[in-house]
N, C-alpha and C positions, 0 to 999 in steps of 0.2 A: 556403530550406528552413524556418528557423525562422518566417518566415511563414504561411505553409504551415501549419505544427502548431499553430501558435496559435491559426488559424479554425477547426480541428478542435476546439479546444480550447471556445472561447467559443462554439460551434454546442451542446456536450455541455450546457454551462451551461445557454445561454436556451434551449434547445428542450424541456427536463424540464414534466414539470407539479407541479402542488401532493400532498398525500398523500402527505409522505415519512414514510418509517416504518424508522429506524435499524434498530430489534432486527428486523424482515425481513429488513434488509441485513446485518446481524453473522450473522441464521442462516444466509445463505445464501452469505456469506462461508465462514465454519465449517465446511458441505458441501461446499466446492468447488465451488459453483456461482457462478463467477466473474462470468459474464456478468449474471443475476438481481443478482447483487450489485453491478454498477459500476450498474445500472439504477438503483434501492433508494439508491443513495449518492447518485448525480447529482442524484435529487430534492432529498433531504436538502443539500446544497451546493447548491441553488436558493436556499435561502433563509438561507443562509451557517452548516452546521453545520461545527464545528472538525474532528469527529472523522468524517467523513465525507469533507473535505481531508485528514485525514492517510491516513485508508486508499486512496483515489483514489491517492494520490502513490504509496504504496507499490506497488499495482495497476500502474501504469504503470512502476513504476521497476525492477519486478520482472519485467515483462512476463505477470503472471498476466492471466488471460482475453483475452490477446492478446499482441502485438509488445511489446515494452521502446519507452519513449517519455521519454526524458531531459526534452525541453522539458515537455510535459504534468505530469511527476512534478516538475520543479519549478516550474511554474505552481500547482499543487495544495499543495506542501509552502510555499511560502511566503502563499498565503493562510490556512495555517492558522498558520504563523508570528505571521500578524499577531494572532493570538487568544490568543498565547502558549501554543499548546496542545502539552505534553507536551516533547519535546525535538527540536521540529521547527527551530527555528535553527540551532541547529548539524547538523543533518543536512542543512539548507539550505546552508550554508554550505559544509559539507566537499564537496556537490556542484560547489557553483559554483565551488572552487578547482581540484578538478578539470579545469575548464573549459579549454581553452588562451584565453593570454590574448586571444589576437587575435580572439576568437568573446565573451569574456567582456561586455565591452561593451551586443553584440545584442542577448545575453542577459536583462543587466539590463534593459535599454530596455522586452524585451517584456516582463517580469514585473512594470516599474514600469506599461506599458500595461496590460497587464490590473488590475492594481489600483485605476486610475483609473476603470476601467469595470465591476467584478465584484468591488471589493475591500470591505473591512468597513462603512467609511460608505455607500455607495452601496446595499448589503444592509440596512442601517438605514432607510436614507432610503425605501425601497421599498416594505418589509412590515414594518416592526414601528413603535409608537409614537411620537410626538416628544413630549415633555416639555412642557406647559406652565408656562415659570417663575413665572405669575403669579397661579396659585391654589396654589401647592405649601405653599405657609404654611396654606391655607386645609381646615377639616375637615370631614366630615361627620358630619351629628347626628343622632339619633334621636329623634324627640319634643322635642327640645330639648335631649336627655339625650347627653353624649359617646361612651359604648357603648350598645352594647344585649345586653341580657339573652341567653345560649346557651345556658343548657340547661333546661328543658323538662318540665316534670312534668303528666300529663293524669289528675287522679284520677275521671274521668268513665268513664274504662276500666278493666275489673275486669280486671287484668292477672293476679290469681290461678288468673282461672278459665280462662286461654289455656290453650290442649295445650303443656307446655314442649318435648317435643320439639325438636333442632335442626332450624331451618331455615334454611339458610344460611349458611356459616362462612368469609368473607371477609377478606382483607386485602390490601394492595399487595403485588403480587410484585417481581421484581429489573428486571424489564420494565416497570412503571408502572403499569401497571392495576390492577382487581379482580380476584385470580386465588385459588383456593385456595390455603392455607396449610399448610405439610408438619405430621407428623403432630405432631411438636412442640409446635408452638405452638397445634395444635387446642388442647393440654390448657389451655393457657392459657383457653381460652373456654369451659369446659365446660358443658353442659346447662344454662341460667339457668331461676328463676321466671321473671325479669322480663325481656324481651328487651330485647334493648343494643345503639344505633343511633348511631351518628354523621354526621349528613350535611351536606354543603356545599351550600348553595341561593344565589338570587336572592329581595331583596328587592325588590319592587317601590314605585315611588311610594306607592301604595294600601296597603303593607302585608303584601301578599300575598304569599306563600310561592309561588315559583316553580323551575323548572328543578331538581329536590334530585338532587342524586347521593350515594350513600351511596358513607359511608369507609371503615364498618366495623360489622361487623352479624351480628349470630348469636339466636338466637330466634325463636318469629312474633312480628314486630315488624310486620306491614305494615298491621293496624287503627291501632298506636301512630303510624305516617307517616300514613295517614290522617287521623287525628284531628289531626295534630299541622297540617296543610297547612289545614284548614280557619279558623283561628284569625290572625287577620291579626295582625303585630308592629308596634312602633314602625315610621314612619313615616320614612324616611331624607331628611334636608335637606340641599342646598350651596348655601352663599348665599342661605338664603332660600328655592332654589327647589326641588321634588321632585324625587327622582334613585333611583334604583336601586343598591343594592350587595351585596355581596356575604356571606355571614355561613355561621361552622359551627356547628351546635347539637348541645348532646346529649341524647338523649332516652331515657327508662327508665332499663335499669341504669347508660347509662355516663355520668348524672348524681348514682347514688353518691355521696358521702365512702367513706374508706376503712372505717371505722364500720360503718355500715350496708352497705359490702360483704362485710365479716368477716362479722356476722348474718344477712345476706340465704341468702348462697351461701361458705361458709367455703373448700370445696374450690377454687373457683375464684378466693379471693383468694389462698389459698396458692399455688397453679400458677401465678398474675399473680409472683409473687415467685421463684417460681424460676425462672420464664423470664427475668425481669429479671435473674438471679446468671447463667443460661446467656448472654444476649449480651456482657453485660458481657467475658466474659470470649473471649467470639471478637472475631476480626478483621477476620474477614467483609462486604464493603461492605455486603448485606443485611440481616445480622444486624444490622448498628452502626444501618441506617437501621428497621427494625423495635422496633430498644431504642428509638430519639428518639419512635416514635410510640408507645410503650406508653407512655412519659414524658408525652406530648400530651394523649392519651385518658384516663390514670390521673394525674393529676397530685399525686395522693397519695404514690404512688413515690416511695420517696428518691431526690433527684437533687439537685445543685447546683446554683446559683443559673444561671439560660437553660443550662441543660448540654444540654437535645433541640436547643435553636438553635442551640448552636456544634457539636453533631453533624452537621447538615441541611447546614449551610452548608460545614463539612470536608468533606464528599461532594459537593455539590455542586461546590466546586472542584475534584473527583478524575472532573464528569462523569456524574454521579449523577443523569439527569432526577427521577426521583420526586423525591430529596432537592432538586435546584432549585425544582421547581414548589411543594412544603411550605413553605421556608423562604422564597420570594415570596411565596406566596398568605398566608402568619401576617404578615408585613411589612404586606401591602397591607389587612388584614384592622382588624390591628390600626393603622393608620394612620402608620404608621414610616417614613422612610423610605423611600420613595413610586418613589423615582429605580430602588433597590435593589431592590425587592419588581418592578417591571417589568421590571427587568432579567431576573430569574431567570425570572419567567413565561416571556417571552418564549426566555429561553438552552432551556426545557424542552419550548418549543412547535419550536424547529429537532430536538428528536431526533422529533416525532412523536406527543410524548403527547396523546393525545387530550383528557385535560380540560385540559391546559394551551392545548390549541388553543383549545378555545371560549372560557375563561376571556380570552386576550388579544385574542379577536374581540370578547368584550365589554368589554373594558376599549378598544378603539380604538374602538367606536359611543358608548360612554354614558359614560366614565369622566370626571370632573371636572380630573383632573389631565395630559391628554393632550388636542393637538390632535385631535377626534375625524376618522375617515376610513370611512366607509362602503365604500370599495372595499378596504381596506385587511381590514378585520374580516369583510367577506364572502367573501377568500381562506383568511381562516383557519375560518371557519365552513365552508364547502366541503371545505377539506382534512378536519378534526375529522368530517365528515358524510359522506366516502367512506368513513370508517372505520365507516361505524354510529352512531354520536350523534347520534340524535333532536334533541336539543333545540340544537345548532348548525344541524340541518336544519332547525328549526322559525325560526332566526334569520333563517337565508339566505334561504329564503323569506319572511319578512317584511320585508326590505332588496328583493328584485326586486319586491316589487307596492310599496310605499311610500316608497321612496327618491327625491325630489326631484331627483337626479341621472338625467336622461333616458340616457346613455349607460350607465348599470347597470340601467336597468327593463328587466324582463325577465318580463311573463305569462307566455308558453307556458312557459320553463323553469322557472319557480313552482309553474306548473301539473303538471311534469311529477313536479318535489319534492313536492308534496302528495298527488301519488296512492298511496305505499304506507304514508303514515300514517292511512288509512281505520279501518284496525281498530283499528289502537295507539290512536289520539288521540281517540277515542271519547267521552271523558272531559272532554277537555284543551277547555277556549271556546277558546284563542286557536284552534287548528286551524279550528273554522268559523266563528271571524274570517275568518282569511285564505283561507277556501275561497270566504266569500262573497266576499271581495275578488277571485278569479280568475275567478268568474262576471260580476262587473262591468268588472273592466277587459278582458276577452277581446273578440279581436276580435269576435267576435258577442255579444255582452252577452247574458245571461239575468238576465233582472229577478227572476223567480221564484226562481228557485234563490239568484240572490242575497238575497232576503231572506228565504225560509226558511234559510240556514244564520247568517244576521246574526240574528234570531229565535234561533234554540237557541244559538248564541255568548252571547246576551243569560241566556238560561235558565242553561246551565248555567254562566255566570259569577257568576251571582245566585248561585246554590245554593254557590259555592267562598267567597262572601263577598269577590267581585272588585269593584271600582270600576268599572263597565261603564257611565258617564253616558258617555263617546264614544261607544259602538257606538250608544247608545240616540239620540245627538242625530244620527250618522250615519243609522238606521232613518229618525228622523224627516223627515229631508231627502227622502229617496228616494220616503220614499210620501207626502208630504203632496200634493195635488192632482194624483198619478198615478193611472193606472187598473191594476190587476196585467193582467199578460199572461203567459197561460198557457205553456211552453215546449212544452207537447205537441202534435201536427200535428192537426187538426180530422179 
């Protein structure tokens, strides 16, 4: 019998696909939609989330959305066990003395079995990074320079003469994302002159401002992102060679002093200060992680000495993806503790957060301090890109046409990712980079097509201030001593 339940058990496991999304599973949990919910969990326990073992365990131990299943509830309660997550030992325990003894035995055998094969290391070993010990000492420069420069002044834009109007009043919700902010903390951002942006982006070898996700944003800012994307930064070095990383900037108002935000906009430094006296004084996981990011953004704020970082990081240990994925990403950022800042990426990419996903698909394709894995970062690019994130889709597709691992190339499904970022990516060279790249390597090659969109790749890289000498010595290869062939039928 216990047999038996086990292959049920490890069937539920490996059969899930990637695109788990916890807070779907907590809400659907919450409705009593039991079923959607053991779904929603099994992903999430795909790629070993704690708290997705402990609700499983319960699920089966309770018999909700089905039969009562002892072995499965403690299959589930003690992988979560091994995460130390919450007080699931001892509810492991009190289960298995339950046990009669002459069954106890079996018991352990199958739950040390599945551990062997579905347990934490093996979850490690699978999907998320391995540590290189042998750059960990070693950093990344910019220019030559240790940091580089974050925030951001474009006096080339008459930011006076913007419509102030709000546009857009964003912040992290309790869920991870970008989501509106209760009425509250609107006041905190009131009507600015100057619009106030925070975004996290990709540096490129070249300099280039790539992939920006905004963190926090209110005003028409989107000439000031414009402007700001055109302008290439310090240049990111490791050992010597170009590398890509990662950087937050802040641009308009929320590169202030406190000074010149009293002067600028008085009403809204006073509201910045009393929202600061309102969290302070709740308990609220939200609220507490909201005060760390007003501390982040304002750093004027009175706060004591790392006070938002040992915030980020209490909530993170309570479980807290956003406060995981902040308190990695400032680590990895700021280049601290290298081991730790992964860590938490990765703890925030198991509940599902989507920038956490991309962020640790780009830290296992390019990152200096991890063995890199292209199959590895393309799982997480995939999952991050069922969700909607462009610019994970924009990865994954650039791993299926160029990845020198023949068992991951994949035209047609590149081809089939490239087809709804026609309108979006209008803008974007890399898009008819890699568009020309699916005319070329497609079974039926179209020379034409490929090198018109390798041609405007080239244009509209020029015009971003992109380093486009590859695409252009690529161009060169294709047409020197070819004849264009038309793709159209005579």
């Amino acid at each position: 019998m216990y047999k038996k339940l086990l292959t049920i058990a490890l069937f539920s496991i490996s059969s899930t696909i990637f695109a788990a999304d916890i807070f779907k599973a907590d809400r659907h949990f919450t409705e009593k939609n039991y079923s959607l919910a053991k779904q929603e969990y099994l992903k999430a326990a795909k790629v070993g989330n704690p708290h997705a073992y402990y609700q499983l365990a319960n699920m089966y131990y309770k018999g909700l959305g089905g039969e009562q299943d002892i072995i499965n509830a403690l299959i589930y309660f003690d992988l979560a066990a091994e995460h130390d997550f919450h007080n699931t030992k001892s509810i492991l325990d009190s289960i298995l003395n339950s046990i009669p003894a002459e069954s106890r035995d079996t018991v352990l055998k199958i739950l040390d079995d599945n551990k062997q094969s579905h347990g934490k290391q093996k979850i490690l070993d699978k999907y998320f990074p391995i540590i290189d010990e042998k750059t960990l000492s070693m950093k990344v420069t910019f220019d030559g320079e240790a940091t580089i420069e974050t925030v951001y002044h474009q006096d080339d834009i008459d930011l006076e003469s913007l419509n102030p109007e709000l546009d857009g009043n964003d912040f992290y919700d309790e869920n991870g994302d970008l989501d509106s902010v209760d009425d509250s903390l609107a006041l905190l951002i009131s009507t600015p002159k100057t619009p106030f942006l925070v975004v996290d982006h990709d540096i490129n070898p070249d300099g280039s401002v790539r992939y920006v996700s905004e963190v926090q944003k209110f005003g028409l800012y989107k000439d000031l992102l414009e402007e700001f994307k055109l302008f290439p930064l310090a240049k990111p070095e490791f050992d010597g060679k170009p590398i890509d990383f990662i950087s937050r900037t802040y641009l308009g108002a929320a590169a202030y002093s406190k000074f010149t935000l009293a002067r600028e906009n008085e009403r809204k430094y006073q509201d910045i200060i009393r929202q600061v006296r309102r969290f302070r004084n709740s308990e609220a996981i939200n609220d507490q992680f909201n005060l760390a990011m007003i501390m982040l953004n304002f750093p004027w704020v009175e706060q004591e000495e790392n006070e938002p970082e040992s915030i980020l990081l209490s909530l993170a240990k309570k479980g807290h993806s956003p406060a995981m994925y902040e308190y990695g990403l400032k680590l990895y950022r700021e280049q601290r503790d290298i081991k730790q800042a992964i860590h938490w990426i990765s703890e925030a990419s198991k509940y599902g957060l989507i920038r956490a996903e991309y962020r640790l698909g780009k830290i296992l394709q390019t990152s200096p301090w991890v063995l890199n894995d292209e199959r590895k970062a393309l799982f997480w690019y995939q999952s991050a890109m069922e969700k909607g994130d462009v610019s994970a889709r924009i990865r994954a597709i650039d791993i299926l046409l160029t990845t020198k691992d023949e068992s991951l190339k994949d035209v047609k499904l590149a081809t089939e990712y490239l087809a709804p970022l026609a309108e979006s990516q209008s803008r974007n060279p890399e898009y008819f980079y890699l568009t020309a790249l699916s005319y070329r390597y497609a079974e039926q090659r179209q020379f034409k097509l490929t090198v018109d969109n390798l041609e405007r790749a080239i244009l509209t890289g020029q015009m971003a201030n992109w380093d486009v000498s590859e695409w252009q010595d690529l161009l060169a290869r294709i047409t020197t001593g070819s004849v264009y062939i038309s793709d159209e039928p005579e």
